[in-house]
C-alpha positions as CSV (number, residue, x, y, z in Angstrom):
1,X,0.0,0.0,0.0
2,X,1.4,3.3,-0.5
3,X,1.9,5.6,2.0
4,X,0.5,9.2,2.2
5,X,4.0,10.8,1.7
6,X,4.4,8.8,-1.3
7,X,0.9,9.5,-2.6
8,X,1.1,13.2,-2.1
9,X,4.3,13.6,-3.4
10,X,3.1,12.3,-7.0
11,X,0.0,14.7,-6.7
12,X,2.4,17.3,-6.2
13,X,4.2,15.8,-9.6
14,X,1.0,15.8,-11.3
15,X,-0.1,19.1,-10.8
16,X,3.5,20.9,-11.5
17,X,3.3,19.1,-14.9
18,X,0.1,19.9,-15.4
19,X,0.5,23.6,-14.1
20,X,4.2,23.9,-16.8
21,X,1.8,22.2,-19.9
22,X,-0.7,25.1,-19.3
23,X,1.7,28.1,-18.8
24,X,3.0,26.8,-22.6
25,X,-0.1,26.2,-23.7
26,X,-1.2,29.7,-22.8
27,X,2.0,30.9,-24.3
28,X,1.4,29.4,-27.9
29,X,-2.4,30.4,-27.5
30,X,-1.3,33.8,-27.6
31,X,0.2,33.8,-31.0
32,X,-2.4,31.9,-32.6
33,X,-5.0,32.9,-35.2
34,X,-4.8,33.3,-39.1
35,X,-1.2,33.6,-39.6
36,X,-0.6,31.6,-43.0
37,X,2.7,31.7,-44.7
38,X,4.7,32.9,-42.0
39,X,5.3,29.3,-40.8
40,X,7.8,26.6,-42.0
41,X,8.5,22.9,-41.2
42,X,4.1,22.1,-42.7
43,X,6.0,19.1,-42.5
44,X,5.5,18.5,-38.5
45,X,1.6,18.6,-38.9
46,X,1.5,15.7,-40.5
47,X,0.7,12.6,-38.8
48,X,2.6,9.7,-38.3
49,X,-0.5,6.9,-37.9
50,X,-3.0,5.6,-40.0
51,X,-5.1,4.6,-37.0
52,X,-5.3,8.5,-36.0
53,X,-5.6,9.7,-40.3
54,X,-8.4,7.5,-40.2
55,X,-10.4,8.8,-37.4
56,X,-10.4,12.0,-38.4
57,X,-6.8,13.4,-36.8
58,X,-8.0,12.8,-33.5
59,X,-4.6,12.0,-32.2
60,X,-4.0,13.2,-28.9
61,X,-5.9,11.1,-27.1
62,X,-5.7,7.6,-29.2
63,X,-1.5,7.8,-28.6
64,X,-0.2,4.1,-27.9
65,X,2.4,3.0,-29.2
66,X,5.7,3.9,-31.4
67,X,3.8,6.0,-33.9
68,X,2.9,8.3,-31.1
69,X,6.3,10.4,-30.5
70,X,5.3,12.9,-32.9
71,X,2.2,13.8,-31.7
72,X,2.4,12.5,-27.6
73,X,4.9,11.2,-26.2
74,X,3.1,10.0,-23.6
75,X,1.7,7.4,-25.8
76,X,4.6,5.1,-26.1
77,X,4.4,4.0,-22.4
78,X,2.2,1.2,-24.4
79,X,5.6,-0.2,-25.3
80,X,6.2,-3.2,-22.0
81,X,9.3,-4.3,-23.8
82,X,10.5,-3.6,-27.2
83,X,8.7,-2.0,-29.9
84,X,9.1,-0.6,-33.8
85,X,6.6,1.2,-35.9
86,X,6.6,2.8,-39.8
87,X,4.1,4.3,-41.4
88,X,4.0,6.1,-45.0
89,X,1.9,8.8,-46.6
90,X,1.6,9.0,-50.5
91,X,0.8,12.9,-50.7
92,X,-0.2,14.7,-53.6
93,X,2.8,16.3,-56.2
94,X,4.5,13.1,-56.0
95,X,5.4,14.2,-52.1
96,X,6.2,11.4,-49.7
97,X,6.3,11.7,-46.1
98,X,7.4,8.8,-43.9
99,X,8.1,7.8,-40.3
100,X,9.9,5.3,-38.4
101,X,10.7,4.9,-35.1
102,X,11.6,2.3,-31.9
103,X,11.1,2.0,-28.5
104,X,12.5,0.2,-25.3
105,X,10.7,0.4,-21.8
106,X,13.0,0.3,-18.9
107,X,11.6,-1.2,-16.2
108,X,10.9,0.9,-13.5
109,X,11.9,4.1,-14.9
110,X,9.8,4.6,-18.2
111,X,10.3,4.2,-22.0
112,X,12.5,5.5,-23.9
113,X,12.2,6.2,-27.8
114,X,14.0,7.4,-31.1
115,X,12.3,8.8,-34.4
116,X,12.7,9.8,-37.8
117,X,10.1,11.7,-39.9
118,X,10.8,12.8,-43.4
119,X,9.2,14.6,-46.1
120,X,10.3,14.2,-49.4
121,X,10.1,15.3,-53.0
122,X,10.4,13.9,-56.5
123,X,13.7,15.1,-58.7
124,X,12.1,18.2,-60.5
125,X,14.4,19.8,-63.5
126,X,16.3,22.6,-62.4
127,X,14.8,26.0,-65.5
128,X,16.0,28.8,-66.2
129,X,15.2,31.7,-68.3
130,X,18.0,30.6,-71.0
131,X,16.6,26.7,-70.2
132,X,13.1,26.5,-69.9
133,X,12.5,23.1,-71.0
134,X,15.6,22.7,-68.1
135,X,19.3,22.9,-68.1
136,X,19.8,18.6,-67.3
137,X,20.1,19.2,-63.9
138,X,18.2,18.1,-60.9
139,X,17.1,18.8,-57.4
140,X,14.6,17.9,-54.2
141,X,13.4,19.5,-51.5
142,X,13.3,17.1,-48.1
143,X,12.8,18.1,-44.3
144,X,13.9,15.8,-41.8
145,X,13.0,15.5,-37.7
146,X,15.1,13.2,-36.0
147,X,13.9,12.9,-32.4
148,X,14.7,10.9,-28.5
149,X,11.6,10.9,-26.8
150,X,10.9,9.7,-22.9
151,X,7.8,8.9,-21.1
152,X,7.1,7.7,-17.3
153,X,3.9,7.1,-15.6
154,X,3.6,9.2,-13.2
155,X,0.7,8.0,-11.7
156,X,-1.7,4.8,-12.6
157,X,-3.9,7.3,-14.1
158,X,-1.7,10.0,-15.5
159,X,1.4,9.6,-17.8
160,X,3.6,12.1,-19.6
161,X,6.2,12.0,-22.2
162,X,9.1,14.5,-23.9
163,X,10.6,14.3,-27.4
164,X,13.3,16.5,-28.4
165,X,13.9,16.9,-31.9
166,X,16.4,18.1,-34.5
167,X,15.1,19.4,-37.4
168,X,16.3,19.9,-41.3
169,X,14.9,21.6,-43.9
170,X,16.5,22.1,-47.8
171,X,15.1,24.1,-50.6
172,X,17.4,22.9,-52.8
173,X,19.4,19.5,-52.3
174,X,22.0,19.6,-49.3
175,X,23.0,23.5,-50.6
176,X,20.6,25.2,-49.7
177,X,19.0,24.6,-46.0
178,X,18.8,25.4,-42.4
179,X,18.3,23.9,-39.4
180,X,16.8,24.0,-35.6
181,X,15.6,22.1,-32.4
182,X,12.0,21.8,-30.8
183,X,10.5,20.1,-28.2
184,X,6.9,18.2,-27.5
185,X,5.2,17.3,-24.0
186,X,2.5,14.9,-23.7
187,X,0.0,14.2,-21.5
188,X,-2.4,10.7,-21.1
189,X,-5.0,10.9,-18.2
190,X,-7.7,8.0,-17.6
191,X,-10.4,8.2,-16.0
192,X,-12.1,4.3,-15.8
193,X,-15.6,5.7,-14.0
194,X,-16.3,7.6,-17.2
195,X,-14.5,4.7,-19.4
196,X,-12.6,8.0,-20.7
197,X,-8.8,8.9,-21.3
198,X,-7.8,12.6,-22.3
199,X,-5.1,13.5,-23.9
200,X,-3.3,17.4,-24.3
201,X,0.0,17.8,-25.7
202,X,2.0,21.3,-27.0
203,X,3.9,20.5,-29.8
204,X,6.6,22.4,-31.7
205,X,8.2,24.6,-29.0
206,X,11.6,25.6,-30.5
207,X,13.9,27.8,-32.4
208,X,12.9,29.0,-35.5
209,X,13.7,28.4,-39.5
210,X,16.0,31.1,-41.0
211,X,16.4,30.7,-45.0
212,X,18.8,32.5,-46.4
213,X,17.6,36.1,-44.7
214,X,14.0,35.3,-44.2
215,X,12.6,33.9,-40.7
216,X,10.0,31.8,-40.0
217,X,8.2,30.1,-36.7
218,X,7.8,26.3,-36.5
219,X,4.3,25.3,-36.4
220,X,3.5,25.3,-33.1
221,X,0.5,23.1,-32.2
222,X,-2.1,23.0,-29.0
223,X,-4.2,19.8,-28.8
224,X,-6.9,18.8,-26.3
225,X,-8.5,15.1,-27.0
226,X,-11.2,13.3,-25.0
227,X,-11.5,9.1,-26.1
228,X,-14.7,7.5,-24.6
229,X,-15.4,3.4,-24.6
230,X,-18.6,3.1,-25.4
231,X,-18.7,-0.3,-25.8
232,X,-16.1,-3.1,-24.6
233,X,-16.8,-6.4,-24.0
234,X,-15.2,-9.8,-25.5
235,X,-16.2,-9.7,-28.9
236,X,-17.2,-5.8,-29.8
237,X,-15.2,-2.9,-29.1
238,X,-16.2,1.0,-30.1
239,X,-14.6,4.3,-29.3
240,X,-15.2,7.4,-30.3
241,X,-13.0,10.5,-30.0
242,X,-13.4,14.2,-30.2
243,X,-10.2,16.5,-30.5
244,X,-9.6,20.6,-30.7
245,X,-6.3,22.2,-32.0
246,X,-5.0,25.6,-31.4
247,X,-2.1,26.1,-34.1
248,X,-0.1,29.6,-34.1
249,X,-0.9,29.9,-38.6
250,X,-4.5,29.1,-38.5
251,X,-7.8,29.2,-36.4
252,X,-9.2,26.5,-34.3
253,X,-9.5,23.2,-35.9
254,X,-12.0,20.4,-34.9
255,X,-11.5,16.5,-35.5
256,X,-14.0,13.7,-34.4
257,X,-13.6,9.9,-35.0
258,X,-14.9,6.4,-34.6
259,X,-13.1,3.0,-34.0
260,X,-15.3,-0.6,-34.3
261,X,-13.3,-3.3,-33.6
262,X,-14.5,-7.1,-33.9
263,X,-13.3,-10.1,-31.6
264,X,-9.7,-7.9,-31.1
265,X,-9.2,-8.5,-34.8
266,X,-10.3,-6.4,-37.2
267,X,-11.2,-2.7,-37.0
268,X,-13.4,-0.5,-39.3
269,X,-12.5,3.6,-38.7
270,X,-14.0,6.8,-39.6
271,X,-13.9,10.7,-39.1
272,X,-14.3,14.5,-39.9
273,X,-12.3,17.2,-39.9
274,X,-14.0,20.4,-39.5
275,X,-12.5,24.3,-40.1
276,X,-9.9,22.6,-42.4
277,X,-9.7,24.8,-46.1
278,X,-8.9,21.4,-47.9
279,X,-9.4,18.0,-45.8
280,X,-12.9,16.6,-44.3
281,X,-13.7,12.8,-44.7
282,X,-11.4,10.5,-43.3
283,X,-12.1,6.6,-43.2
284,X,-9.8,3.6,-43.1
285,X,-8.9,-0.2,-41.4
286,X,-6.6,-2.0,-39.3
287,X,-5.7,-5.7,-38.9
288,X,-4.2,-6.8,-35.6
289,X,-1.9,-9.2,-36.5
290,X,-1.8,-11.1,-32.5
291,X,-3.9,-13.8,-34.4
292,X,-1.1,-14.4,-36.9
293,X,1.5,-14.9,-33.5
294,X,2.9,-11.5,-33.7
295,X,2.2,-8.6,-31.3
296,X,1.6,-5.5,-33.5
297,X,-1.0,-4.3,-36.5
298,X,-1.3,-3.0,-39.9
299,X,-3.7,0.0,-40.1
300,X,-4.6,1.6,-43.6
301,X,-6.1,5.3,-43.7
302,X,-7.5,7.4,-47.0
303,X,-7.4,11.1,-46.5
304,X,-10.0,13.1,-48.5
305,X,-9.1,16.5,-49.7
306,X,-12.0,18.7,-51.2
307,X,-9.8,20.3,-54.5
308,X,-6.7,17.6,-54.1
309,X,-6.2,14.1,-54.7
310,X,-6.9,12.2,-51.5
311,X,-3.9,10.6,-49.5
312,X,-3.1,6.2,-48.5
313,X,-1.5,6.1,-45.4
314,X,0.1,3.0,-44.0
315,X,1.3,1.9,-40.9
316,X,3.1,-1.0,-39.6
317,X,3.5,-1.6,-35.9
318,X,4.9,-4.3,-34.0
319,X,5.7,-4.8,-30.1
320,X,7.6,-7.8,-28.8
């Protein structure tokens, strides 16, 4: 049994980590609003799970597991041993953004994690005035944010996980670029009487992006999830989630999903965005592979865009 010492000393925990995520969260509030194309790094929005494309973006609060760390750290306390996760987004433009990453709890202490994400480009002809049909050479743009995330559970109901980052941008090839260093925290509460778990994490804090003489802010995000069990019991499971996001370019966006998963095997998913200027629908799948002897899943997501050619997503998660 644990003793009262012990017991107010993680309340005290809790509420200084819950008192710092709010004085940042206020913080990044108060740049927010309409503040399009004076941020870089778009890049960092994306996310890095099919399960959380598919129900609508709601991320925050469905975190578990590796393909959480870029969205809330928190999440990969799922991990119990070893874990590794992928996933890959065909965008439009011939654009691909990818992530991988890997985890390794440490018992009694927490989990610790590493990531990659990357966003890449095609080879496009470098033109000129003189060459307009191009001069036979060739570049990319790529961004890249390599990351070492931790997470601990502070208490059985409340967890809360870092990840700091490096990150890379080029314009033009290796020549021309910059780079910087951000930071995400993470938060995971439960809350079994209302069958419940919230999630809030500030994503994004850091230094920004100079190119060449121009500056520009990383996209700092503000998220705020609630995921209720509706039903749960040996054969049917649904959730549904609701989310809210407070970016510093753009006004409040809103994200709702579903989950239906049958006999711990399959899942159906679905979702909407709302006060996006492109994306709404969101629907997808997921296989849990525990029936094939292997601890992870395979999750597909489509992403539909409005004017654009909808986005695949896959992901590929395994824990053993």
């Amino acid at each position: 049994m644990e003793t009262t010492g012990t017991m107010n000393h993680r309340s005290i925990t809790m509420r200084s980590v819950l008192a710092a995520l709010l004085t940042l969260s206020l913080s990044a509030a108060g740049v927010g609003g309409n503040r399009s194309g004076t941020v870089t790094g778009q890049f960092l929005k994306l996310s890095t799970g099919a399960r959380a494309v598919a129900m609508g973006g709601a991320q925050v609060a469905v975190a578990t597991g590796v393909n959480s760390m870029a969205y809330n750290p928190a999440g990969i306390l799922a991990v119990k041993n070893y874990g590794f996760g992928a996933t890959y987004t065909q965008l439009y433009a011939d654009i691909q953004h990818s992530y991988v990453g890997a985890a390794k709890a440490l018992p009694g202490i927490g989990v610790v994690g590493v990531s990659v994400v990357m966003l890449s480009t095609d080879d496009m002809a470098v033109t000129t005035p003189a060459y307009p049909e191009g001069t036979g050479e060739y570049f990319k743009a790529s961004d890249y944010a390599i990351g070492v995330s931790f997470a601990r559970q502070v208490t059985d109901q409340f967890s809360v996980g870092v990840n700091g980052k490096i990150i890379k941008s080029y314009l033009f090839n290796s020549e021309v670029g910059t780079n910087s260093f951000a930071f995400d925290i993470g938060t995971l509460y439960d809350i079994p009487v209302l069958r419940s778990h919230i999630g809030v994490s500030l994503t994004n804090l850091g230094k920004d992006l100079t190119f060449v003489n121009e500056t520009y802010s990383l996209p700092t995000a503000l998220r705020f999830g609630v995921l209720v069990d509706l039903i749960k019991d040996e054969t049917n499971t649904v959730v549904t989630t609701m989310q809210i996001t407070r970016l510093n370019d753009a006004d409040e966006q809103y994200n709702v999903g579903g989950e239906y998963v049958f006999n711990g095997m399959f899942a159906l998913r679905g979702g909407w965005k709302f006060a996006y200027d492109q994306e709404d629908v969101t629907g997808g799948f997921g296989v849990m592979l525990n029936s094939f002897g292997v601890g992870g899943t395979l999750d597909y997501a489509y992403n539909n865009f409005k004017y654009l050619p909808g986005t695949h997503t896959i992901t590929f998660e395994v824990m053993f």
